[in-house]
Every structure is written in C-alpha cells, then in structure tokens.
FIKEVO-352590 format. One record per residue (C-alpha): residue number from 1; x, y, z; residue in three letters. Coordinates in pm, 1 decimal. Last residue first. Layout:
N
PAKE;guza;east;north;up;mivo
PAKE;NUM;X;Y;Z;ALA
...
//
This chain:
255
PAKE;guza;east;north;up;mivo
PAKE;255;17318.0;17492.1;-13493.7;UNK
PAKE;254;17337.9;17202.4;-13722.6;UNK
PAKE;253;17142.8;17285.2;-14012.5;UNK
PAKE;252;17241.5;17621.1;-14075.3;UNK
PAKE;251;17567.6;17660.7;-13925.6;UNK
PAKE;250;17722.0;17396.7;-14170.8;UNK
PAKE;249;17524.8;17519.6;-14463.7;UNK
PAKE;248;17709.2;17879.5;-14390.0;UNK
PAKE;247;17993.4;17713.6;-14333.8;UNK
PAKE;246;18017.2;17530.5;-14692.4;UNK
PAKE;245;18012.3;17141.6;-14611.9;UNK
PAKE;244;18278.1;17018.2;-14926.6;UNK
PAKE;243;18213.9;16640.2;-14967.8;UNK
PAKE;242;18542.6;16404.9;-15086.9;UNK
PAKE;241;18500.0;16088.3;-15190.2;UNK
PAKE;240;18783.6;15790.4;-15271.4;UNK
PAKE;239;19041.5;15949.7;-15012.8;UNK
PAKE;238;19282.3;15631.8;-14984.0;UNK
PAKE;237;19352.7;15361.3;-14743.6;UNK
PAKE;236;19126.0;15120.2;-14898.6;UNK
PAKE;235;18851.0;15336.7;-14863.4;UNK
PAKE;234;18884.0;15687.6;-14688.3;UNK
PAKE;233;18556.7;15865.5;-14743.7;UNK
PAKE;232;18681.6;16250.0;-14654.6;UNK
PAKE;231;18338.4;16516.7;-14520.7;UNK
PAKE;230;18545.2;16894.9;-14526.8;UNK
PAKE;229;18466.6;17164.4;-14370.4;UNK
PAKE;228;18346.4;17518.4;-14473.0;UNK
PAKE;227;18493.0;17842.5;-14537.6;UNK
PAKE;226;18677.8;17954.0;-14854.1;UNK
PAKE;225;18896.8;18267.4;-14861.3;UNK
PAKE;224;18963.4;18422.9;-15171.7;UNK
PAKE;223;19130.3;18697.9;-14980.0;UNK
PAKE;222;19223.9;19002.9;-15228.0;UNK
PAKE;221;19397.0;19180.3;-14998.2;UNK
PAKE;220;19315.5;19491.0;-14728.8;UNK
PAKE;219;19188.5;19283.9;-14418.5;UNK
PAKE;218;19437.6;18982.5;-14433.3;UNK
PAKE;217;19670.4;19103.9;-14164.4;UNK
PAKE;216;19296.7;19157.8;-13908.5;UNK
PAKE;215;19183.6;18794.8;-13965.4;UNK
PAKE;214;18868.7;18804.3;-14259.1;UNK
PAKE;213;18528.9;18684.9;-14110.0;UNK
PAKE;212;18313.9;18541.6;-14463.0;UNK
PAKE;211;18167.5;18276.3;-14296.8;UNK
PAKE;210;18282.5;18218.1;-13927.0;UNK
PAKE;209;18641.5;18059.2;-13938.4;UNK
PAKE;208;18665.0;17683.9;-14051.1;UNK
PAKE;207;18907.6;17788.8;-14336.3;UNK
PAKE;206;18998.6;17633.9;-14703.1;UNK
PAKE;205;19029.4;17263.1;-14629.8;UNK
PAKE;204;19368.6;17212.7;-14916.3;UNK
PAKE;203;19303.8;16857.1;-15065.2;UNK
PAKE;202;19561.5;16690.6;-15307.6;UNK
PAKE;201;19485.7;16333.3;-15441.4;UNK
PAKE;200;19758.9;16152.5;-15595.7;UNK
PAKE;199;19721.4;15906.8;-15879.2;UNK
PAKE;198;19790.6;15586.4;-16003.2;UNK
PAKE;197;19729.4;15414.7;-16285.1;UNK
PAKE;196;20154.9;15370.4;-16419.0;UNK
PAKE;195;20258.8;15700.9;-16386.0;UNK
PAKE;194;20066.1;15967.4;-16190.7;UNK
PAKE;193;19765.8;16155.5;-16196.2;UNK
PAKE;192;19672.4;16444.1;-16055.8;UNK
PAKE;191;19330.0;16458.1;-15843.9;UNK
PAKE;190;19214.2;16799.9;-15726.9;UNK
PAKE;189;19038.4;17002.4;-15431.8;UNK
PAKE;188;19189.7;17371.7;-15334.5;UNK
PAKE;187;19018.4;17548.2;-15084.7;UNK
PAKE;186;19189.5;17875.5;-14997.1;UNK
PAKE;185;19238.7;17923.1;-14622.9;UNK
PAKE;184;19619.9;17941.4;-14715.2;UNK
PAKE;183;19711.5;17694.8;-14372.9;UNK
PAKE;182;19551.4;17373.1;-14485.3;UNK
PAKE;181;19635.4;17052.0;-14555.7;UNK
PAKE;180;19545.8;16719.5;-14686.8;UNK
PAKE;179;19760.0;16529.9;-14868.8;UNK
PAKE;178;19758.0;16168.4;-15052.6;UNK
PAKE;177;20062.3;15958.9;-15106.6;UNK
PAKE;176;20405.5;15957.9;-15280.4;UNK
PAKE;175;20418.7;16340.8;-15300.6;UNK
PAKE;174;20667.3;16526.0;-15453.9;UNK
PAKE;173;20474.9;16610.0;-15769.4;UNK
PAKE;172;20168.6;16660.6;-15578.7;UNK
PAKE;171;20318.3;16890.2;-15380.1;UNK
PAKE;170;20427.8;17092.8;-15640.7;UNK
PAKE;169;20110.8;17103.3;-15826.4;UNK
PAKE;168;19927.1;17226.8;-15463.4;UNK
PAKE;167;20150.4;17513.9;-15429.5;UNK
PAKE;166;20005.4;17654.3;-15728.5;UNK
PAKE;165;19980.8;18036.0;-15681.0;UNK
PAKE;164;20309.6;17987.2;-15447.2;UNK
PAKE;163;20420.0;17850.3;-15139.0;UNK
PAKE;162;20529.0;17513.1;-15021.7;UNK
PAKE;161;20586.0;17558.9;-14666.6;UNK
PAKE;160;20988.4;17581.0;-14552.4;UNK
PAKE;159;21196.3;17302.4;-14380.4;UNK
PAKE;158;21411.6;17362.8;-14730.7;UNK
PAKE;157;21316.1;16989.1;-14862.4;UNK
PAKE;156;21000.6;17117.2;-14869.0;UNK
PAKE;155;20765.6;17164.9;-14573.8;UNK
PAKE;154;20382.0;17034.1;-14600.0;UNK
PAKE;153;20122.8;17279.1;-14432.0;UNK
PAKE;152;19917.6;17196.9;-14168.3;UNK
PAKE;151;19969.5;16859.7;-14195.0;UNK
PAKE;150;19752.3;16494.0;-14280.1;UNK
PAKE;149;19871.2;16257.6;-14527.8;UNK
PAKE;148;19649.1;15989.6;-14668.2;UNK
PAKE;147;19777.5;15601.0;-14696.3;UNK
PAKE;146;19600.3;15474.4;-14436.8;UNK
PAKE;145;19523.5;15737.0;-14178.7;UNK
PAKE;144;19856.6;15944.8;-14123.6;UNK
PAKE;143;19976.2;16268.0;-13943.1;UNK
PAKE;142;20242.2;16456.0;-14110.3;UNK
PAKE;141;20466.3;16654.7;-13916.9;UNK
PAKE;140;20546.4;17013.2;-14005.6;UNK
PAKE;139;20378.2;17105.1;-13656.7;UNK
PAKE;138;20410.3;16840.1;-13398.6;UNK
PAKE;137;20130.7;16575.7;-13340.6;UNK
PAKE;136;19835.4;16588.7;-13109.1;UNK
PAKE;135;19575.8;16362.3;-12953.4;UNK
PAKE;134;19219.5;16518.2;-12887.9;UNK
PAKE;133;19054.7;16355.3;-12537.0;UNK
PAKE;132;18870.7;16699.9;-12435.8;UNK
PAKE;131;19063.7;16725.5;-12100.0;UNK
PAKE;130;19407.9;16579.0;-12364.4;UNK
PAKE;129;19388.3;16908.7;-12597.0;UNK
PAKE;128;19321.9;17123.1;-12263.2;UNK
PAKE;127;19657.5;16976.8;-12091.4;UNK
PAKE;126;19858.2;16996.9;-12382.4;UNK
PAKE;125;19782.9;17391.9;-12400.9;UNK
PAKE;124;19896.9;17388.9;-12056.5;UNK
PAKE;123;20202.8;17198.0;-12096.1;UNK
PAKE;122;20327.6;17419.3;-12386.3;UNK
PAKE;121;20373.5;17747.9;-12203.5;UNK
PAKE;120;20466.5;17557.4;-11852.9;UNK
PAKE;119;20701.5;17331.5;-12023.3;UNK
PAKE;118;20919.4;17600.7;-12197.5;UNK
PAKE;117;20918.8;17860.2;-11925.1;UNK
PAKE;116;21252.6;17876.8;-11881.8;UNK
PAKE;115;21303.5;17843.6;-12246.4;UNK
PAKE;114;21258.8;18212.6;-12322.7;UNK
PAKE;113;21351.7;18295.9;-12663.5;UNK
PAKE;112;21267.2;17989.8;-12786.7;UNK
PAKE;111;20993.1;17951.2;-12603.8;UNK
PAKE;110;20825.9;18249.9;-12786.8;UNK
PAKE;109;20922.2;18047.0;-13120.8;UNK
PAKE;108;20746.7;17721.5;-12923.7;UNK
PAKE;107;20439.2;17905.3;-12851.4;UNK
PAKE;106;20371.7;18060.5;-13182.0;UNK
PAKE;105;20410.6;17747.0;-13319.0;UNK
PAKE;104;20062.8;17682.7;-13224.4;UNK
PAKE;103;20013.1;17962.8;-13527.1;UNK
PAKE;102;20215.5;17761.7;-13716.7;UNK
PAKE;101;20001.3;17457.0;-13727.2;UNK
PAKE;100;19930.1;17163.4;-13491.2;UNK
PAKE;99;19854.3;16808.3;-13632.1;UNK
PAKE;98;19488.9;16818.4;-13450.2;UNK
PAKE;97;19325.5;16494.1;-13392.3;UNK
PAKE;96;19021.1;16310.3;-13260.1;UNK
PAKE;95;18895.9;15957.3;-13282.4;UNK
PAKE;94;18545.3;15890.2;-13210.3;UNK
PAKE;93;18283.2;15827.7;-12979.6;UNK
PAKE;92;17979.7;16040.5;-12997.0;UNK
PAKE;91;17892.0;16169.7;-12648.1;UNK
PAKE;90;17711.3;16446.6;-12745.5;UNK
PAKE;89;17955.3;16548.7;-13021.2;UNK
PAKE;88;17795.3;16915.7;-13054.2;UNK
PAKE;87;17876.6;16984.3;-12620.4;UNK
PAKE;86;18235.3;16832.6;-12737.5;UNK
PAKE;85;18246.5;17086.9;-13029.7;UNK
PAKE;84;18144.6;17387.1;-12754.9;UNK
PAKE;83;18359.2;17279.4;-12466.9;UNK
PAKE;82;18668.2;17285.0;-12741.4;UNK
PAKE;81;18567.1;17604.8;-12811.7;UNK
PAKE;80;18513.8;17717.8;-12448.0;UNK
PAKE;79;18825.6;17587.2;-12355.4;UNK
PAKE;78;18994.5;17766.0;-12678.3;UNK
PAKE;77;18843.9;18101.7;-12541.0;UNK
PAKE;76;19038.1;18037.0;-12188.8;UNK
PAKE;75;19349.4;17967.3;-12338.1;UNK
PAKE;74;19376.9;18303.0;-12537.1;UNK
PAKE;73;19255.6;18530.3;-12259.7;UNK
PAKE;72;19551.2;18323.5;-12028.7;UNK
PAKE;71;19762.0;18428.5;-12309.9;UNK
PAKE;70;19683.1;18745.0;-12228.5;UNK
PAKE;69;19502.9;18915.6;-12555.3;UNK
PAKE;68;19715.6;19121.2;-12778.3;UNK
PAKE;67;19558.1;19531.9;-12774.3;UNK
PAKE;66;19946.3;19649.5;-12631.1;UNK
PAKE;65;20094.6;19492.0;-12931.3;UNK
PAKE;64;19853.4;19702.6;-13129.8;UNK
PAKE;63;19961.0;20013.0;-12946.4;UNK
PAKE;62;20318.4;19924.5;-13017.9;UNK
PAKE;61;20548.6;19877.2;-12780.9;UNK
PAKE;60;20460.2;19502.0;-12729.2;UNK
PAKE;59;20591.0;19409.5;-13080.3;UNK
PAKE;58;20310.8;19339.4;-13339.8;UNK
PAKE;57;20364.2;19033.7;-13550.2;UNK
PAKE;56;20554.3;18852.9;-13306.6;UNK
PAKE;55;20228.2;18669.7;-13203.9;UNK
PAKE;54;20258.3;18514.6;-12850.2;UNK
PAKE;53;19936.1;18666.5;-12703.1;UNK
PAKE;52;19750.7;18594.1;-13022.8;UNK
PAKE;51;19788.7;18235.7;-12976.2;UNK
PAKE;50;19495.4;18136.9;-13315.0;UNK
PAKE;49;19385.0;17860.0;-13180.6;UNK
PAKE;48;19323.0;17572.2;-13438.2;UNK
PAKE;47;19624.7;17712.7;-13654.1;UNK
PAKE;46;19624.4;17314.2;-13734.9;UNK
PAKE;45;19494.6;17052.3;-13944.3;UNK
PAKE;44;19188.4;16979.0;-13708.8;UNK
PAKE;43;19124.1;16557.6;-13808.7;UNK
PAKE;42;18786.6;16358.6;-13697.7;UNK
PAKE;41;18760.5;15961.4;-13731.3;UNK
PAKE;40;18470.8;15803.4;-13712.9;UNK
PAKE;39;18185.9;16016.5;-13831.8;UNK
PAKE;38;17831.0;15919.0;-13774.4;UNK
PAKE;37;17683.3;16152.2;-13966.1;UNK
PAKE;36;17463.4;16289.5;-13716.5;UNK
PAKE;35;17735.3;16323.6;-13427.0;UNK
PAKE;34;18048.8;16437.3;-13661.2;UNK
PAKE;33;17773.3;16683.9;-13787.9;UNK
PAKE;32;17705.1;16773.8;-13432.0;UNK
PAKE;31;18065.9;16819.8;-13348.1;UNK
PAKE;30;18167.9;17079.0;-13612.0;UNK
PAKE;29;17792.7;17247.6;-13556.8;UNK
PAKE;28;17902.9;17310.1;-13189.6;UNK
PAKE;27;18267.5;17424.5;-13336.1;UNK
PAKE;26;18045.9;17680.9;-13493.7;UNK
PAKE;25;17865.4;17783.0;-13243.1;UNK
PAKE;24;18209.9;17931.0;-13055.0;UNK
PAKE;23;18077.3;18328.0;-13090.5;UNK
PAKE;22;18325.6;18497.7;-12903.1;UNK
PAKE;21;18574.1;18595.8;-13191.5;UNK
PAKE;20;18802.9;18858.4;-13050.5;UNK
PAKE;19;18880.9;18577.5;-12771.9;UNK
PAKE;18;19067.3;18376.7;-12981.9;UNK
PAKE;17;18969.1;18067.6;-13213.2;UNK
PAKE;16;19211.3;18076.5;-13544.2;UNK
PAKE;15;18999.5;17755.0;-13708.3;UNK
PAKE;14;19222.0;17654.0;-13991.4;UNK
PAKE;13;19100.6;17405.9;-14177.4;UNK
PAKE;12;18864.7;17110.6;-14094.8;UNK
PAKE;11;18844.5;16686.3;-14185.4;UNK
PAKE;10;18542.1;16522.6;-14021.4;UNK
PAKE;9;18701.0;16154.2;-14163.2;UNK
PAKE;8;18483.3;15877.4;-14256.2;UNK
PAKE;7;18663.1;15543.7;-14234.2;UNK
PAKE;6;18790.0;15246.1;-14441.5;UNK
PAKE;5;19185.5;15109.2;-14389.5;UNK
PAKE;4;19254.6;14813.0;-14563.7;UNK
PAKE;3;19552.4;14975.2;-14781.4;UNK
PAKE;2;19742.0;15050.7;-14492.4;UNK
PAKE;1;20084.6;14919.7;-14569.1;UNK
//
C-alpha cells in the first residue's frame, strides 16, 4: 500500500526531559542534524517527557514523593526542550512526530483516578506538542511511514509490552512489517528473514538522554544503555539503511 514511499527519517528514543536535567543542548543537536542533513520526516517514539509529577512510583508521603517536580516544573522544562530542537531546526521544514510512550501515560493513569481534570491535564501537554507543530498519536499505537511501524513499545495480544532478553525475536515473528521502537534504552538493530524473500527489520533507538546519564530506578543494575539517534533511509516503503549517531558524536558536531 505504501511501497512508493522514500524519505529520511530523524528517528530518537526515549528522551525523559524533566527539570532534574537542565541542560536541553541536546535536543539543539536533534534539530541541527535534521537541519544539515536535510531530513524530511522526524519521529520521537515516546517517554519524550519524562511527567515526574504524575509518577506513581513514589507515593506523596514519602520523602521522595515529596522531591517530584510540579507538573507545571515538568511542562515548563519540555517548553524549553522543544524551544531548544526548534532553535536546532532553524526553520527547516519537515514533518514531526511523537507516538507517546508510557511515561506520557502517566497523565492518563493519574486521570484515571481523577477524571475531572481529564482535559485540562492532557490539553496542556497537547497544546505545547501543536506551539512547536509536532502531531501525536496514542501510546500502544503504531504510527506508520510506508510500510515501517513506529511505537513506543509494541503490545501483544495481552495489551502488554513485549518483554524479555529477546523481545525483539518475538516481535519479529508477529510482525507483518517493519518496527521501530524504543522504551528498554537498549539498542537493538537486526534483519530476520522471512518466508518466501522477505524479511522484517526490527530497530529498538536505545536512549536520547545525555551520554551515559542513568534515571534514578535504573541506578543500581546492569544498564546497557545505548545513547544516540537514529538516521532511517525509507525506500520503497521500507528501512533499506539504517545510521546509528552515538550522542556523544551527536553533541560534538552539532552543538
């Protein structure tokens, strides 16, 4: 159905912006690469603010809980990042998306609880994404261009993500096109071949933190984080190249 389509896609992992990381030059390098390269198309997979405020992780009687940003705090710092990669852009035209993750999610489990504040929660986050001209699809959804899948995480026939040391083998099994996800912060980059001469091409981004920053519940395991973004050729509606931009590159040459 979309076998025609040809574009470069700027395609980055999890970002987790919040106010306990004020440095926002790297979404400034995001959107001058997009600029220099020429990109066309570029795709957030999700967790791009991190929503500390609505975490459930640490209740609000604990002295953690207590430490959470406002979620005014956490709206503010995602202006300023989405400020910064527009700043990098420079007026570059080109299509922008974010197929929200879990931590977004955060939001909609808080509403949950309290929907009489549904709209107000949700509508302000919509506002920023549509100031800075990104469009938006719901979390567990997949986003397409061509024949290539775009989520935060894919959901199995349980509603639940694909877990596991191999996650990726399963969803290449179930798949019937090309993925790209995030979510584990582990890069994971690999062709499996299917019957007949097709194949299915699986890409987890890895993380578009700051190089080597580790969120607070990782801090004491074995992370294997990767951070970097990702440069997709899409020909013929499917990912035909795939360049890994390690952060530390990223923030060298275009900050």
């Amino acid at each position: 159905k979309h076998h025609g389509v040809n574009c470069r896609v700027l395609a980055i992992g999890d970002s987790h912006d919040g106010p306990e990381v004020p440095d926002k030059s790297r979404f400034y390098a995001m959107g001058q690469y997009a600029q220099r390269n020429d990109i066309s198309h570029i795709v957030q997979i999700g967790d791009f603010a991190s929503v500390d405020s609505m975490s459930t992780h640490d209740r609000n009687d604990t002295i953690r809980g207590q430490n959470k940003p406002s979620y005014k705090e956490d709206l503010e710092s995602f202006e300023e990042a989405l400020r910064y990669f527009d700043n990098g852009l420079n007026g570059h035209e080109c299509e922008k998306h974010v197929t929200l993750g879990n931590h977004e999610d955060r939001i909609g489990r808080f509403v949950n609880n309290n929907p009489e504040v549904a709209e107000l929660l949700f509508e302000k986050l919509y506002a920023l994404f549509d100031q800075y001209k990104w469009t938006y699809s719901p979390f567990g959804e997949f986003f397409f261009i061509g024949d290539v899948g775009f989520t935060h995480v894919p959901l199995n026939q349980m509603g639940k993500p694909y877990g596991g040391m191999h996650s990726e083998n399963a969803i290449a099994r179930d798949s019937l096109h090309d993925v790209v996800y995030g979510h584990t912060h582990k890069r994971v980059d690999k062709s499996f071949p299917k019957m007949g001469h097709d194949h299915i091409t699986v890409v987890n981004l890895g993380c578009s933190l700051p190089d080597g920053h580790v969120e607070d519940y990782a801090r004491h395991s074995v992370t294997g984080w990767s951070y970097g973004v990702y440069d997709l050729t899409i020909r013929d509606g499917k990912i035909k190249e795939r360049t890994w931009v390690p952060m530390d590159v990223l923030m060298e040459k275009y900050t």
